[in-house]
TORRO-457559 format. One record per residue (C-alpha): x, y, z. Coordinates in steps of 0.05 Angstrom, whole numbers, padded with zeros to 5 digits, always signed. Layout:
<pts>
XYZ;...
</pts>
This chain:
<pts>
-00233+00678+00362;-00147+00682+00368;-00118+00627+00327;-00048+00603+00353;+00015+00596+00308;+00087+00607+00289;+00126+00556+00303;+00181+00521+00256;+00129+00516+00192;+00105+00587+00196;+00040+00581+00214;-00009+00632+00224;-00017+00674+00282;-00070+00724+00285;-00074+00786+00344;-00025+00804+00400;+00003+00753+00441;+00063+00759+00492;+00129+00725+00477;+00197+00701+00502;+00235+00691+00453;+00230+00700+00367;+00278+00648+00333;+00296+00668+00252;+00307+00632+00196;+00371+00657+00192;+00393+00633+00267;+00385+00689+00304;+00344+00705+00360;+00309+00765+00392;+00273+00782+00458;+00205+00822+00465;+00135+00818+00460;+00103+00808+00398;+00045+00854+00399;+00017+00826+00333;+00027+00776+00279;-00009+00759+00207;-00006+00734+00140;+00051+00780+00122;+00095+00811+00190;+00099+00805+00265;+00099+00877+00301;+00149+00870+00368;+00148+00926+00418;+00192+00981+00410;+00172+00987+00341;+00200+00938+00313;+00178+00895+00255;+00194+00832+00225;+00174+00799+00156;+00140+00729+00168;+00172+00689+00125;+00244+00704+00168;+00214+00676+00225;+00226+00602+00238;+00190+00607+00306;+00164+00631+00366;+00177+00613+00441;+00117+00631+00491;+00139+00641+00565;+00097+00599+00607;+00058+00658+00633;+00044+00669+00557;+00033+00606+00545;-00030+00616+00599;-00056+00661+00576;-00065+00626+00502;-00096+00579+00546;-00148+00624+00574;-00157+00656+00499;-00176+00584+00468;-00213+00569+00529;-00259+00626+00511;-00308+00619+00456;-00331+00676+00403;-00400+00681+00385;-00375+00654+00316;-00351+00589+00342;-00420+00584+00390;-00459+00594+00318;-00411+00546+00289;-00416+00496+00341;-00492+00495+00341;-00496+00485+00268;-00454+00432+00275;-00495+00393+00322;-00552+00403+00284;-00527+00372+00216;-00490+00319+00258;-00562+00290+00291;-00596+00294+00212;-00534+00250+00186;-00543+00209+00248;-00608+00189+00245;-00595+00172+00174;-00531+00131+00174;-00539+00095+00244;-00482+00051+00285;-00423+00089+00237;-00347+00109+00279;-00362+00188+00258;-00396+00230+00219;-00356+00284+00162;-00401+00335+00173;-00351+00380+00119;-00291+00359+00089;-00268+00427+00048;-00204+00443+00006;-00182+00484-00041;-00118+00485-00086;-00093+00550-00116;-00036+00555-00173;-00007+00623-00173;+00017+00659-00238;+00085+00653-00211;+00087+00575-00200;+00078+00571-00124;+00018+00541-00089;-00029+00548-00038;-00079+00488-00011;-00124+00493+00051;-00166+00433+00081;-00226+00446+00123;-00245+00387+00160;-00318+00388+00209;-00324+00322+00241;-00361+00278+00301;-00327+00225+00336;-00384+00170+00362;-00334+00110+00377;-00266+00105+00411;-00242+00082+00347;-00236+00141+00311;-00218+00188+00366;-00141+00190+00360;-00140+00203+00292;-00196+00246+00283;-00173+00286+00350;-00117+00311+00329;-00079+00350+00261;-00018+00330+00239;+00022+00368+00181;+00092+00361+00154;+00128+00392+00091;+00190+00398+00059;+00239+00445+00099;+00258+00504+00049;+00206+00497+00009;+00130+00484+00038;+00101+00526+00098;+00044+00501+00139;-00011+00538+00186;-00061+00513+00227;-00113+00569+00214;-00167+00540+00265;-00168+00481+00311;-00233+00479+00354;-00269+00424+00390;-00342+00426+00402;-00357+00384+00473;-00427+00350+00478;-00435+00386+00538;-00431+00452+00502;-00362+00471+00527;-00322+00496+00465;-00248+00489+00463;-00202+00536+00412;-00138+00529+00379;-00078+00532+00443;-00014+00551+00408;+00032+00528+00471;+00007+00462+00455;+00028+00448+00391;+00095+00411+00376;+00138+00403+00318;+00185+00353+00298;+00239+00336+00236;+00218+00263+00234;+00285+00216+00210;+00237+00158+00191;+00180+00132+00170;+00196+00063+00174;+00249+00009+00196;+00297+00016+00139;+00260+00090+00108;+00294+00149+00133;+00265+00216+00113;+00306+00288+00129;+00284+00353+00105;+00217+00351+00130;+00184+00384+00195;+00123+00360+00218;+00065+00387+00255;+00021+00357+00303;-00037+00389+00354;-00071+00348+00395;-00142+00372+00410;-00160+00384+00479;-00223+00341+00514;-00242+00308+00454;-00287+00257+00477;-00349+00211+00441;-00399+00258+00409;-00340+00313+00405;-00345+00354+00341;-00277+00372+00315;-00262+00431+00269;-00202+00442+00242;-00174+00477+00183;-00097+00486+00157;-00052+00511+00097;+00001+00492+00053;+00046+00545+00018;+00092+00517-00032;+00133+00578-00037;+00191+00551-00073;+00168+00490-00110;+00216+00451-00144;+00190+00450-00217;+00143+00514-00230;+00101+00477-00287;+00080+00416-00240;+00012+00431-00212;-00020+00367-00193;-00086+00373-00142;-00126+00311-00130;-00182+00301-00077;-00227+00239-00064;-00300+00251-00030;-00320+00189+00006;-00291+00159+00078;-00291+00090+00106;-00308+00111+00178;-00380+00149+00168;-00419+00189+00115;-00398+00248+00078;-00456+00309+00084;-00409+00355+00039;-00346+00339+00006;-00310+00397-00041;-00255+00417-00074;-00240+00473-00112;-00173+00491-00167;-00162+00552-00180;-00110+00565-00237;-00093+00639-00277;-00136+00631-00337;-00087+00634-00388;-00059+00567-00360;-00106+00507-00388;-00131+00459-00328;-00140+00382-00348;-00171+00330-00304;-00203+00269-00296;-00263+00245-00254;-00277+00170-00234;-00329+00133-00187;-00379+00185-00205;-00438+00130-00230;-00500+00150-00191;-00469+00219-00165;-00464+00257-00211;-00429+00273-00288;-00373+00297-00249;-00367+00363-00295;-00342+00416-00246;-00375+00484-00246;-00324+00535-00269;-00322+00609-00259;-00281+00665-00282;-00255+00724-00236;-00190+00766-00225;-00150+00735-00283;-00155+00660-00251;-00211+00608-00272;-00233+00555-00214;-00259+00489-00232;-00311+00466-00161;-00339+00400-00147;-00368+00385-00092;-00415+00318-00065;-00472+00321-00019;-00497+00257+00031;-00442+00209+00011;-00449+00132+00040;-00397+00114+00076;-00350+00057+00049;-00366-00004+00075;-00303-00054+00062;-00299-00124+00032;-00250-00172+00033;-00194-00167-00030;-00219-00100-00048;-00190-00048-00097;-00146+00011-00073;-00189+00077-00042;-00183+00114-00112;-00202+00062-00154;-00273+00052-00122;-00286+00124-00090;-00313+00187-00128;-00244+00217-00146;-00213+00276-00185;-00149+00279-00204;-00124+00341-00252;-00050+00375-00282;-00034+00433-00317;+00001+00384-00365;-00032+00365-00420;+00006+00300-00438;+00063+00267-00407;+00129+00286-00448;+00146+00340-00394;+00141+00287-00336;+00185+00247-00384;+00243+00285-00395;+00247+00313-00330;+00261+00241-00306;+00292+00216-00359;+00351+00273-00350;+00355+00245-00279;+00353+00175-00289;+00401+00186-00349;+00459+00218-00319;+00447+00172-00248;+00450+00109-00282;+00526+00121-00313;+00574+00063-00286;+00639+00085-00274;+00700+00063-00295;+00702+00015-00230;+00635+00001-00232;+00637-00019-00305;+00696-00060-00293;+00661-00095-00234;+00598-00112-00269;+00645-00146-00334;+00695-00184-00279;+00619-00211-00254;+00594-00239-00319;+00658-00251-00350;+00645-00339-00348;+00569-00323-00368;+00559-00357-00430;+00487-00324-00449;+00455-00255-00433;+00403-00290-00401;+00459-00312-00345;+00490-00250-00344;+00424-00206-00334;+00409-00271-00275;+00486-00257-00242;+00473-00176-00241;+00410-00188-00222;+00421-00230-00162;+00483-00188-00142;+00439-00132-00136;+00389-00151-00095;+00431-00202-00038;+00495-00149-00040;+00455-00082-00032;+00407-00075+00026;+00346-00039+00020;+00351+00028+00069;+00317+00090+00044;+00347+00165+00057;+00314+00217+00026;+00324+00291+00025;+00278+00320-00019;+00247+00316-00090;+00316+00297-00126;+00331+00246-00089;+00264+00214-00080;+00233+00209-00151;+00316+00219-00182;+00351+00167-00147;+00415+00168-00117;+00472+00163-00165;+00483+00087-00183;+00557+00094-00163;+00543+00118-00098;+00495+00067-00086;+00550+00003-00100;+00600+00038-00063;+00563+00046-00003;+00522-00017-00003;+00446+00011+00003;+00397+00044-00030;+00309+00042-00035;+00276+00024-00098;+00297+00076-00145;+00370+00066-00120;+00380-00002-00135;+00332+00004-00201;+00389+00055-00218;+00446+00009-00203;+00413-00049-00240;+00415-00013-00306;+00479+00017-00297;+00500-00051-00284;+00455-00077-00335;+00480-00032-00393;+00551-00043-00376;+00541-00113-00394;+00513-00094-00458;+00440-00108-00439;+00389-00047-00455;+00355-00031-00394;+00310+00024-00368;+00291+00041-00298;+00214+00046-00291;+00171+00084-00238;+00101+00039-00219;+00047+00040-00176;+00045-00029-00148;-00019-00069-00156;-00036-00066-00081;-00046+00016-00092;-00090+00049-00143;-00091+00049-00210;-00052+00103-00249;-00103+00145-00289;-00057+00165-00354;-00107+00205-00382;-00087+00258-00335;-00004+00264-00317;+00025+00266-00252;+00091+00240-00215;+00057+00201-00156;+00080+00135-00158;+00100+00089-00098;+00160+00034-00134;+00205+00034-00180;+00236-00026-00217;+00276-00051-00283;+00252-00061-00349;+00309-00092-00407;+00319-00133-00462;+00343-00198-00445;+00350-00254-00502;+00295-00223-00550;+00257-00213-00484;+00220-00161-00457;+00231-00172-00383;+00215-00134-00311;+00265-00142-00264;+00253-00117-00183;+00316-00119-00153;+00293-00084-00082;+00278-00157-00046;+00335-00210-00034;+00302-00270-00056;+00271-00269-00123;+00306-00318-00174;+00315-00298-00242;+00274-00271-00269;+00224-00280-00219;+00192-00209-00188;+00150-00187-00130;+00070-00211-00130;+00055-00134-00124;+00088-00121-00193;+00043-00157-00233;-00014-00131-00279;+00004-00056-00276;+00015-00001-00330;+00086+00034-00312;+00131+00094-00337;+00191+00057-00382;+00235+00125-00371;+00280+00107-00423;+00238+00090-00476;+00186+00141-00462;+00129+00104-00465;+00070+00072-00414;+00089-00008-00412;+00052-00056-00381;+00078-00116-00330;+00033-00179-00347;-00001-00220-00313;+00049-00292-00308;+00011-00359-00327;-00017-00398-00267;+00042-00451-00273;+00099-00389-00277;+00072-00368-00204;+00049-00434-00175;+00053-00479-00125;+00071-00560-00133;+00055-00607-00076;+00064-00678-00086;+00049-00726-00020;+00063-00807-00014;+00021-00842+00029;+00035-00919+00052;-00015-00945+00095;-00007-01009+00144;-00051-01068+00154;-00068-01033+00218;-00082-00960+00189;-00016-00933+00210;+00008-00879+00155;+00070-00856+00129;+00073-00787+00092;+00116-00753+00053;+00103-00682+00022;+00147-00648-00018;+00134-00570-00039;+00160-00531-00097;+00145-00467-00128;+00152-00417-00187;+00142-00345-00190;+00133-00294-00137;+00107-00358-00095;+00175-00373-00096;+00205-00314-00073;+00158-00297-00020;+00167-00363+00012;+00248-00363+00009;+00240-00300+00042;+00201-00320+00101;+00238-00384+00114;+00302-00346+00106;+00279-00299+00153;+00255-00346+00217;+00296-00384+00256;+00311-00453+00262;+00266-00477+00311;+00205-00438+00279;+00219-00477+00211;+00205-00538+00264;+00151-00509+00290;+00123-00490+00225;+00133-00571+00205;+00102-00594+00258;+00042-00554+00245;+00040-00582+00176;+00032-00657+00209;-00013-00642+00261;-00058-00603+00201;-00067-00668+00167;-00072-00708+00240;-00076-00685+00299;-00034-00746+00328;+00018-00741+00260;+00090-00745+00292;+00148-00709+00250;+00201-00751+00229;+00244-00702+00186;+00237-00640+00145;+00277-00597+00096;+00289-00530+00072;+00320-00525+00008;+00362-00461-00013;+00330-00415+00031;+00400-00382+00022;+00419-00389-00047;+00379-00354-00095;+00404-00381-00150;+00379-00451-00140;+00300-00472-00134;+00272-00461-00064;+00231-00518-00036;+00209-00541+00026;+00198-00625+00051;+00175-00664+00109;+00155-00740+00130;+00114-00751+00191;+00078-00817+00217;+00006-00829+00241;-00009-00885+00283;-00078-00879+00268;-00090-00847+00206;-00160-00871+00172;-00226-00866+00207;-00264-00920+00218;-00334-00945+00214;-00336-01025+00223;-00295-01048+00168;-00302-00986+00131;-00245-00939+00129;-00246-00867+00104;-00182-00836+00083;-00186-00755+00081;-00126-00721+00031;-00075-00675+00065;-00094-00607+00047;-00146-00625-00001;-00202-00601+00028;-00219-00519+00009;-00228-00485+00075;-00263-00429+00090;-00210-00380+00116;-00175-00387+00045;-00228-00366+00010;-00256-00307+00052;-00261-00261-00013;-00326-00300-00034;-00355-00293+00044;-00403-00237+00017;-00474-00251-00014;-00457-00198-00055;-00402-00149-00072;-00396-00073-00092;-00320-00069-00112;-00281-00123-00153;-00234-00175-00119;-00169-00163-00125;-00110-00210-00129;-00038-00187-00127;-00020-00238-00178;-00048-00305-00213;-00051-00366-00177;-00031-00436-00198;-00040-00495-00142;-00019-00571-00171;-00030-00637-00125;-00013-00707-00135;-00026-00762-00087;+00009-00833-00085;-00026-00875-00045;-00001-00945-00028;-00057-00990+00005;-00044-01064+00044;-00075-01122-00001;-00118-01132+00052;-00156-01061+00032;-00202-01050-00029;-00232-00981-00050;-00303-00979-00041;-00313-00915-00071;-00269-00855-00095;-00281-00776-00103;-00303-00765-00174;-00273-00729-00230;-00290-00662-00234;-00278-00610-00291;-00310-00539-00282;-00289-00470-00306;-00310-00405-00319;-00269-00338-00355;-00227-00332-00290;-00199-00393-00255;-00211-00475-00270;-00210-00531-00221;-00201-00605-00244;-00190-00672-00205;-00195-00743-00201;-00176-00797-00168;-00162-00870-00199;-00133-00940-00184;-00059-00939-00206;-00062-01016-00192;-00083-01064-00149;-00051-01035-00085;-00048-00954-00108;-00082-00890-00119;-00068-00836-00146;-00112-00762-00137;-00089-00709-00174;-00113-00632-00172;-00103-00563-00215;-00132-00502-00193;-00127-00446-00246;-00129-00375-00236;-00099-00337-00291;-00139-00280-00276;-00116-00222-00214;-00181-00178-00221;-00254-00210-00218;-00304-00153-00233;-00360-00143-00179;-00414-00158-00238;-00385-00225-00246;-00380-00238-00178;-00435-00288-00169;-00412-00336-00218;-00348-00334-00189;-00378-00347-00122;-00413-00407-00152;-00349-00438-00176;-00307-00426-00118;-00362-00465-00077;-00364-00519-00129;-00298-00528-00121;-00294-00527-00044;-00348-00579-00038;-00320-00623-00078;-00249-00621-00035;-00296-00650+00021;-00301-00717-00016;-00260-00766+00024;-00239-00841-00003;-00272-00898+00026;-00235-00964+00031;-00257-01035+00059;-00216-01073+00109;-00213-01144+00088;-00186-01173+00146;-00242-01131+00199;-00305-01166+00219;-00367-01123+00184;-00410-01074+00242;
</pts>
């Protein structure tokens, strides 16, 4: 079988091919036909021969490119052998694992640390599409790495048709790009990506495709940091494996987790040519079937993670010499920062006045070139002068800002609770946020300055309940878990009712917390009319014939000042009525179903997870006519378990007024799957009860 590449990542190209035109690294270019190419030099005609690593690229002509086409058109014996075994493994897993999007017939890699620091990784991927679903991304390979540092190959691309037509890698059909962004306000440069769409993949396709990473100049020789998870949410796993290969005088540490029932997860470890390999590998894995609320891929999947470090300290002062040196203020930065706190009376104010600064005066745009910039920061100078920065840049400004004020601050790299769990039993530098830690007022407090709407010292849901790197201080911390009341929500609704069962309502809505935040941020965010819209939603949810009289939205703009939201609406009609009997149902009492999906299941495998704690407070003033009595109210109700509370009750205020009041509790953001079922059994306590109504007698009505 010919394999196709060399185009901007240097991949591999094996036997003659014709060519137009041979692009260098260096700029150059040079006509001919290449009459060979592998792993280390391309042969041209006339004798002439050039090292692989100077060429950038190759340009077929389209009469080339043809007959590439005709080469992967044309099937070896080994991919007919390959393609039958294929098939044959594919219909065992099927019969097995029926009604799944594909099957991973092999899912292969190996990660190699060379004696001189640089690295080479290859993934091996055998899989069947059997639904639409899966076909785009399964049907095609897409690569990208670090310009100047990382080459990629695509080493075999092949696509096994249900009709026993076999299709191999085409080289004029693959296409690279230097993506500028991965997002609407990420831009990425130094990067070229890779991307080969294979040819007639269709339903029952088998696709087999392997590729290769060289990390030829990496950009810290003692980081080695190979990871590899074994299960898939699409279909069964017949063979995952991964194997590390490191020289043998370098120690290899790891961890393994999600092995219960699979294994001990102890690799198998062999010793040959001065390098020691470490080699797990998992046979007939279930695919994942997901729940509502889960946990993050690695912290339920079989997963091993491993470094060539054996503590952290390394990790630590490598970012530490960044972050120090980055977060320096200037002269005129320093100066700036005192001007802004100069009428702040506490350090409490002045860490609230940096704070907000921070976050409304420096938008959140990403550009990243490279390692230095993305896990370093820009410098914190740079960043104020020019009015944007990601996560790390403003965490960088805020403690320059911070520590100009006098206030000890540290910036701090996290994984944010809606990701997995950082193992720090093994090291590594993958993290996805980075915030603030400092001292405030004998305080140990975690500041996020990337979003524009928190109020001091409020932070982002996704923040909460997570073990971080405090750079400064050298040490793991830990971001708790706020109180239900420090991230709840406070609704408090007036009801007057008529003689003739017309209603008047009046909700107001505060908040604390991350609820806070989140919520000034969407209202700030919609327009005008949708705030209406939103309102008269709100109404027609507690009647469908409620007509909105007014609404307000409270400091959407000013962060400084408590966000909160009001309305009043009317309902002509508002009680139900049965003869003389009139039944009064709470606005947003009642527990319904869609906000409580995460206890749909009978059962659970995986924990629910919560980004934060919940708090959610109700009173209800209700004024009744004299001509209404209360034949019967909801009763008090006060159950609990380890993870969340609910209590109400409802009384007679006096003769002509009631008053319901509710607190649901969750102080808890992670409810283990073994504890699932009495968590279950609370939740649907608690939403039962919310389905109690009041019941009131019209005086003045003739009895049905």
């Amino acid at each position: 079988m010919k394999t196709a590449i060399f185009l901007s990542l240097s991949l591999f190209l094996a036997g003659p091919c014709r060519g137009e035109t041979v692009l260098l690294r260096s700029g150059s270019e040079l006509e001919g036909k290449v009459l060979s190419l592998d792993g280390e030099a391309a042969s041209l005609e006339g004798g002439k021969t050039l090292k692989r690593r100077d060429i950038s690229e190759i340009r077929f002509t389209r009469a080339a490119a043809s007959a590439k086409e005709q080469a992967a058109a044309t099937a070896s014996p080994g991919d007919i052998s390959a393609a039958k075994a294929a098939f044959a493994k594919a219909a065992e897993l099927a019969r097995k694992y029926p009604g799944v999007n594909g099957l991973v017939l092999l899912d292969s890699g190996t990660q190699l640390l060379n004696p001189d620091g640089t690295t080479v990784s290859r993934n091996h991927q055998v899989r069947q599409i059997l639904k639409e679903s899966v076909k785009q991304s399964w049907g095609q390979v897409i690569a990208c790495a670090e310009e100047g540092r990382e080459r990629i190959k695509i080493l075999k691309a092949s696509v096994y048709g249900p009709d026993g037509k076999i299709y191999t890698l085409d080289p004029s059909k693959i296409k690279t790009s230097k993506p500028q962004s991965e997002g609407g306000d990420f831009f990425v440069s130094g990067s070229v990506c890779t991307q080969y769409v294979m040819p007639n993949v269709q339903v029952g396709s088998i696709v087999d495709y392997e590729t290769e990473t060289e990390t030829y100049n990496p950009f810290r020789k003692d980081f080695f940091f190979p990871s590899w998870g074994f299960q898939d949410s699409e279909g069964p796993v017949a063979r995952s494996e991964i194997t590390v290969t490191v020289p043998e005088n370098i120690p290899f540490y790891y961890s393994v987790k999600n092995f219960a029932g699979l294994g001990d997860g102890k690799p198998a470890i062999s010793t040959a040519g001065g390098k020691k390999t470490y080699a797990w590998a998992l046979e007939d894995v279930a695919p994942i079937v997901g729940e509502p609320s889960m946990p993050s891929y690695e912290d339920y999947a079989p997963f091993v993670r491993g470094s060539i470090l054996q503590d952290w300290e390394p990790v630590f002062d490598w970012l530490l010499q960044l972050h120090k040196e980055r977060s320096k203020a200037s002269p005129e930065l320093a100066k700036f920062t005192l001007d802004l706190v100069k009428d702040s009376k506490t350090e409490e104010e002045k860490a609230a006045r940096i704070y907000h600064y921070v976050q409304k005066e420096i938008r959140y745009i990403a550009v990243k070139v490279g390692m230095a910039s993305g896990w370093g920061g820009y410098d914190a100078n740079l960043t104020w002068k020019r009015r944007y920065g990601c996560c790390i840049d403003k965490a960088l400004l805020l403690t320059a800002m911070l520590s100009a004020a006098g206030i000890e601050s540290s910036t701090v790299l996290i994984n944010t609770n809606n990701m997995h769990e950082i193992d720090y039993s093994v090291p590594q530098i993958y993290f996805d946020h980075a915030i603030t830690a400092a001292e405030i007022g004998g305080r140990h407090v975690f500041l996020d300055s990337t979003n524009y709407d928190y109020r001091y010292p409020e932070i982002a849901s996704f923040d909460y309940g997570v073990y971080v790197m405090n750079i400064f201080a050298k040490k793991i911390d830990y971001v708790p878990v706020p109180e239900p009341k420090d991230n709840g929500s406070f609704y408090d609704y007036t009801m007057r009712l008529s003689t003739s069962g017309a209603a008047e309502l009046t909700e107001t809505m505060r908040y604390s917390g991350s609820r806070e935040g989140a919520l000034r941020n969407y209202y700030r965010s919609i327009k005008k009319e949708e705030q209406k819209q939103n309102f008269q939603g709100f109404a027609k949810n507690a009647a469908p014939s409620a007509e909105l009289i007014s609404y307000e939205v409270n400091n959407a703009e000013k962060i400084e000042e408590p966000f909160s939201l009001g309305l009043k609406y009317s309902v002509a009609d508002y009680p139900q009525r049965a003869g003389n009997i009139l039944i009064i149902k709470l606005p947003d009492f009642e527990i319904e179903q869609f906000r409580i999906s995460e206890i749909s299941l009978d059962k659970r495998r995986y924990p629910i997870e919560y980004d934060a704690s919940m708090g959610r407070y109700q009173r209800y003033e209700l004024a009744i006519p004299e001509n209404y009595e209360v034949v019967s109210l909801p009763e008090k109700i006060d159950i609990s378990n380890k993870y969340s509370s609910f209590r109400s009750e409802c009384a007679k205020t006096g003769k002509a007024a009631i008053t319901c009041t509710v607190s649901w509790e969750r102080p808890e953001r992670v409810i283990p799957a073994q504890d699932y079922a009495q968590y279950k059994d609370f939740i649907e306590k608690a939403a039962s009860y919310t389905k109690n109504q009041i019941f009131l007698r019209d005086l003045s009505a003739k009895e049905n």
